[in-house]
VOGU-3710 file (C-alpha; in Angstrom, 3 decimals, decimal comma):
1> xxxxxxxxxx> 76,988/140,445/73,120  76,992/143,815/71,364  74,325/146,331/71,261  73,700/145,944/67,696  73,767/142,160/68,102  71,207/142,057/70,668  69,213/144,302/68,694  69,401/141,756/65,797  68,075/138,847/68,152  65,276/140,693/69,149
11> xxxxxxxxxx> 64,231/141,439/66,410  64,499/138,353/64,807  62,506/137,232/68,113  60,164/139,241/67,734  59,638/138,180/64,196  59,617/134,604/65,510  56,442/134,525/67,207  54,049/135,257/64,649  55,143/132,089/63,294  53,375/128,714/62,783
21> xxxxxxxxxx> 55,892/126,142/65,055  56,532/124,002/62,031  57,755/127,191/59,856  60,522/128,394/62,112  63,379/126,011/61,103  62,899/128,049/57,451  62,575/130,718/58,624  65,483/130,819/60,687  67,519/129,537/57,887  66,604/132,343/55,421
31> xxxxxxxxxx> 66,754/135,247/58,403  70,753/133,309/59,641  72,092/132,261/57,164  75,429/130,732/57,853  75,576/132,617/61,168  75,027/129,860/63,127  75,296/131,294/66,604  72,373/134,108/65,622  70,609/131,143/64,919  71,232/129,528/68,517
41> xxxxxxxxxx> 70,541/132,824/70,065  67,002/133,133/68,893  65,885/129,566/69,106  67,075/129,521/72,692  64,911/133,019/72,708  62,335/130,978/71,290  62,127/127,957/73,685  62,544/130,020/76,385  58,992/131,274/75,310  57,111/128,584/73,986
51> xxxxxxxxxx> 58,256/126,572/77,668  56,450/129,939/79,894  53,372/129,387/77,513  53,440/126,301/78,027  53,963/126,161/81,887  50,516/128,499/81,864  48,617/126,081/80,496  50,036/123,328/82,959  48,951/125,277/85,246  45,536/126,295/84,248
61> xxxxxxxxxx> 43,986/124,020/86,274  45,567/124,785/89,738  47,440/122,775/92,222  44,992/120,584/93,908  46,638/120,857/97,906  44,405/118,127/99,280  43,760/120,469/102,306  40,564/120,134/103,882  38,684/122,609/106,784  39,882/121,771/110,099
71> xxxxxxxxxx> 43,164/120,451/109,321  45,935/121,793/111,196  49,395/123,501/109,231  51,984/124,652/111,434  50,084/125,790/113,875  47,240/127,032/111,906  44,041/125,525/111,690  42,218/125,890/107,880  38,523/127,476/108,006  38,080/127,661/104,448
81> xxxxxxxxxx> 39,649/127,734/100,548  39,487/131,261/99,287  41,242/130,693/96,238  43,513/128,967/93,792  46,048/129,595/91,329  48,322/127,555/88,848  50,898/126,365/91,584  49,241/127,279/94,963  45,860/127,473/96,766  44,611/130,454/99,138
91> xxxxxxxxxx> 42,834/129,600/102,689  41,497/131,571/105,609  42,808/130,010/108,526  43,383/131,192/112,163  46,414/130,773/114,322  46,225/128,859/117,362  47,672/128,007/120,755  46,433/124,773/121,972  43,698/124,906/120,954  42,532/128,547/120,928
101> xxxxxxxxxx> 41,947/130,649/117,769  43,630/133,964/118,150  43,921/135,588/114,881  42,471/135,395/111,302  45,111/134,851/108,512  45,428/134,239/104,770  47,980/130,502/103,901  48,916/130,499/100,478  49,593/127,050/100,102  52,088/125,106/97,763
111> xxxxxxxxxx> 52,272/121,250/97,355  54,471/118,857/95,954  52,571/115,952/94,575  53,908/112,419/94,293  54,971/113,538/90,608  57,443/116,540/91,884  59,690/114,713/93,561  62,040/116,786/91,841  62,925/119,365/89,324  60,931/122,113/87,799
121> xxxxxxxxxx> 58,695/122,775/90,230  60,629/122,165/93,425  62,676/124,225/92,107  60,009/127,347/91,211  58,937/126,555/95,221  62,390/127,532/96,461  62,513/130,149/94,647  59,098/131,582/95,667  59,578/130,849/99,264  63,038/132,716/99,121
131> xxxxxxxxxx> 62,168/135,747/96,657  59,023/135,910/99,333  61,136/136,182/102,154  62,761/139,314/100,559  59,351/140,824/101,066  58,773/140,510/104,311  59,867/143,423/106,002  57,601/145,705/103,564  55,415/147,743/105,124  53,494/149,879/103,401
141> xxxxxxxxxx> 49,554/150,389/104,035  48,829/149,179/99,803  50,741/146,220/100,228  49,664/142,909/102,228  51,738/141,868/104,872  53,553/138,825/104,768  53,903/137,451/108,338  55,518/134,519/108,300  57,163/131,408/105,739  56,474/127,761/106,288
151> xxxxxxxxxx> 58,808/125,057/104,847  58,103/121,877/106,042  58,943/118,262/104,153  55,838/117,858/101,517  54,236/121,417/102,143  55,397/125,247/102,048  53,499/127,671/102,796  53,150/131,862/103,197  51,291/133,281/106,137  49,566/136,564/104,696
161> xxxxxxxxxx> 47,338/139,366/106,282  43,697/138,489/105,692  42,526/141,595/103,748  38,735/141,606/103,803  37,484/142,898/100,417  37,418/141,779/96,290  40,005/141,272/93,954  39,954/143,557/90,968  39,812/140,759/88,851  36,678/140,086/89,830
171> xxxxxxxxxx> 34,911/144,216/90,205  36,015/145,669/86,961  33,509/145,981/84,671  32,838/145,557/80,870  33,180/148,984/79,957  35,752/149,764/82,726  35,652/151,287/86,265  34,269/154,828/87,329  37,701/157,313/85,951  38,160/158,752/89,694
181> xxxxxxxxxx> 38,196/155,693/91,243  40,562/153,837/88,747  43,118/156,912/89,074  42,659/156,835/92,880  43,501/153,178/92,862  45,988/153,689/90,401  47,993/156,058/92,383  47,713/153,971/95,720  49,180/151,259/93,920  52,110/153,988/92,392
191> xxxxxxxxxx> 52,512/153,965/95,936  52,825/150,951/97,066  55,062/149,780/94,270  57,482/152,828/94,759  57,619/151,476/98,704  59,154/148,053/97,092  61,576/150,086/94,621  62,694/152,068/96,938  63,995/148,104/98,991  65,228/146,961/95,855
201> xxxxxxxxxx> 62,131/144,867/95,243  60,234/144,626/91,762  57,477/142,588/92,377  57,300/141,446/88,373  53,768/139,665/88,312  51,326/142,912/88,748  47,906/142,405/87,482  43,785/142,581/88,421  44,170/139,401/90,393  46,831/140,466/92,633
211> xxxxxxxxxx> 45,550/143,411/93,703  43,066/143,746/96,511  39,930/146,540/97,244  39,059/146,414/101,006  35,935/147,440/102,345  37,034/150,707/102,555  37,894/151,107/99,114  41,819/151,153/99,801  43,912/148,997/97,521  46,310/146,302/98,855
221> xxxxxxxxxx> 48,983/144,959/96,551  49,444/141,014/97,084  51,763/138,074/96,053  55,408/139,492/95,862  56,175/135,601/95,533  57,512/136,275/91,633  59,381/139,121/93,174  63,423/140,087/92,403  65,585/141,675/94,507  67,914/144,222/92,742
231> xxxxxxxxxx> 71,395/144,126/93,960  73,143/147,411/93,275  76,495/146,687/91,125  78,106/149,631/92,926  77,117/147,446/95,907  78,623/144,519/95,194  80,935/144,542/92,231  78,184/142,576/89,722  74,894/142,339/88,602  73,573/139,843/91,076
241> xxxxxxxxxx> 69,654/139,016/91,568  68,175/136,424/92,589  66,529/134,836/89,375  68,982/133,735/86,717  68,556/135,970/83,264  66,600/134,030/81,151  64,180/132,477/82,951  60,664/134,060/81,979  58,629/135,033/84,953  54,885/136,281/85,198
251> xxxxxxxxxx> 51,383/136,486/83,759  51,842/136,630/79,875  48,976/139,405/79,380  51,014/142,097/82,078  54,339/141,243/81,087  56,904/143,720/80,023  58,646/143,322/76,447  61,734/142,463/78,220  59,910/139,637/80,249  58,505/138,016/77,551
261> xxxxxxxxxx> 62,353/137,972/75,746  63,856/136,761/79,309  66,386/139,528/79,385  66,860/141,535/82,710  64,404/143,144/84,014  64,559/146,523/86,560  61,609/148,774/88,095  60,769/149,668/84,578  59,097/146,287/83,867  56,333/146,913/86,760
271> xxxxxxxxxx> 55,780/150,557/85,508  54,781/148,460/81,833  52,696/146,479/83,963  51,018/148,872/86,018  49,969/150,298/82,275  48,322/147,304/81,622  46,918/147,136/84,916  45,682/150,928/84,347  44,338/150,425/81,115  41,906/147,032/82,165
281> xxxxxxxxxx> 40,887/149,208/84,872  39,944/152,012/82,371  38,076/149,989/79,540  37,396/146,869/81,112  40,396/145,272/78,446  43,149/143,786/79,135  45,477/145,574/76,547  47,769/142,605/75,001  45,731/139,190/75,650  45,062/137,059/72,602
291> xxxxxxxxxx> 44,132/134,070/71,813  46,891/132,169/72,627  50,020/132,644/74,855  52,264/133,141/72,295  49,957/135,483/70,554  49,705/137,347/73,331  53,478/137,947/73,587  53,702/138,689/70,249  51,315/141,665/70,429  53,268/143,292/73,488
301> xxxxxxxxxx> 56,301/142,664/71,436  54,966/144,413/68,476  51,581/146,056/68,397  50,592/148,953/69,519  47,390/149,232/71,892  43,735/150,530/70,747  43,648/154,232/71,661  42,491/154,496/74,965  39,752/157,672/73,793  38,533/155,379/71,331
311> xxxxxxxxxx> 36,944/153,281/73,478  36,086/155,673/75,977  36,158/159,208/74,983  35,285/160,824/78,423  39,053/160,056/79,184  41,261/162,895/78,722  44,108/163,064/76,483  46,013/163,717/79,547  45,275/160,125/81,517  45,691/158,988/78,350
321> xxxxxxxxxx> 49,077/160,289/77,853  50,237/158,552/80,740  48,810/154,766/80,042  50,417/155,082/77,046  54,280/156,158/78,384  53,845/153,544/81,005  53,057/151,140/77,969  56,289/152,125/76,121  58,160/148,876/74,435  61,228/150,765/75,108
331> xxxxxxxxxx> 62,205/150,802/78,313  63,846/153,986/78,202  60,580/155,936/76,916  58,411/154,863/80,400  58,377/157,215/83,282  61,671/156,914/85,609  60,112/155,367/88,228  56,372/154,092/89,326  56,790/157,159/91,783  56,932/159,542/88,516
341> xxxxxxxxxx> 53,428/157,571/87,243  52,028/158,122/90,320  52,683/161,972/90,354  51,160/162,421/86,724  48,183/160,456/88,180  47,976/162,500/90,881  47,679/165,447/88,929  44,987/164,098/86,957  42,788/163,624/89,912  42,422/167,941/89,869
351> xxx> 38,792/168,456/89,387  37,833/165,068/90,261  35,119/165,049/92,992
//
């Protein structure tokens, strides 16, 4: 496909969204005309959407492992449930050796219930289980450790450092966190996001709720299970990576533009992220999130954010400046590289006690 022809489906895309479900077949017809593949293009554009919205809301009210305390997983014994998401569920647990508890651990959990025999979701597990054992040898000190993968018939599961502290989710306040200690949590997670870049590894699903304050205040940067691998075409004579194009991966409200149209996606989609993640941590507001899914897509598609000194006007134009390059539709008008975010953070934090 063409430049200009790609532009065209985007746009029309983009367009797309802010429509009522029922209105598209017209609208497509009027936008088309007798072009019939530019009409193919975007409705496959379009389901592609409408199916990750939908797959949210599936999910909203997490898998359900049937894992109670005391039962034993490979070795592990469970102590407690420490939290949940759409297709997995958190526990503390401790490793043993007949018997003997020897070390604390976080198992993410996933389970296939009677009606996953197949498909969809065994196939997302694979996937997760083998884009998380990309991550694996990370080792950064912002990044949880993954320790070990569990695939057994019924149950997978990730072994994960036990990080005692809060999510972000759940400390950022209405009106947003103290400005020095966003930034400083900002830049540690510049850093450890330029440790995965530097692998190959976009970890594609940044937001507040995978992203970890300890007790010491440090940040640690959890689940690279939505993670890519990039694989270099001077390395291998293609464009090979691990998810097929097209499939739309991530949390709707910290997507990139190029996520939510299920085109490629490189380092530049967790720099649009990290903007998000930035902002929330800055106002207390999550920058895109609407009412609805595909609301929500349409606004990082198309709308600009509320200015940042507008709803807090001790931020300086120059923080400022850099949420809003990280939140750049166009790929090519972000910083670089998370590692070029970090160092205009860093320079921010001049004067900060």
């Amino acid at each position: 496909m063409s430049p200009e022809r790609s532009q065209q489906v985007r746009e029309l895309f983009d367009l797309t969204l802010a429509l009522n479900p029922s209105g598209l077949q017209s609208f497509l017809a009027v936008a088309c005309g007798s072009d019939t593949e530019l009409c193919a293009e975007v409705e496959s554009m379009v389901a592609k959407a409408r199916e990750a919205a939908a797959s949210v809301d599936r999910s909203a009210a997490g898998a359900d492992c049937g894992i109670l305390p005391g039962t034993e997983i490979a070795g592990y014994r469970i102590v407690a449930k420490i939290g949940e998401g759409g297709v997995a569920q958190v526990f503390e647990a401790v490793r043993t050796i007949e018997g003997t508890a020897l070390e604390r651990i976080a198992l993410k959990v996933f389970r296939l219930g009677p009606q996953d025999g197949g498909g969809v979701q065994v196939d997302l597990r694979r996937r997760f289980l083998r884009e998380t054992r990309l991550t694996k040898e990370l080792r950064h000190p912002h990044i949880a450790r993954v320790l070990e993968v569990i695939d057994v018939p019924g149950l997978s599961a990730i072994v994960m450092e036990l990080i005692d502290g809060q999510l972000l989710s759940a400390i950022i306040p209405g009106g947003g966190m103290p400005i020095p200690i966003a930034v400083r949590a900002g830049i540690e997670v510049c850093g450890a996001l330029g440790s995965a870049h530097a692998r190959g590894i976009i970890h594609r699903d940044l937001k507040p709720a995978n992203v970890m304050i300890d007790k010491s205040g440090s940040v640690k940067v959890l689940d690279f299970g939505s993670a890519k691998q990039l694989v270099r075409a001077s390395q291998t004579g293609a464009d090979n990576t691990s998810t097929a194009q097209g499939m739309v991966i991530g949390t709707p409200a910290y997507m990139s533009p190029e996520q939510v149209r299920g085109e490629k996606v490189g380092p530049g989609t967790d720099v649009f992220s990290f903007g998000s993640l930035l902002y929330e941590m800055l106002t207390g507001i999550s920058p895109f999130k609407r009412k609805s899914m595909l609301a929500t897509m349409s606004a990082i598609l198309r709308e600009p954010v509320r200015p940042l000194r507008g709803l807090r006007a001790e931020i300086s134009t120059e923080l400022a400046e850099v949420v809003n390059r990280c939140l750049a539709k166009d790929p090519t008008e972000r910083f670089e590289s998370i590692v070029e975010a970090g160092l205009a953070l860093e320079a921010e934090t001049t004067g900060i006690p």
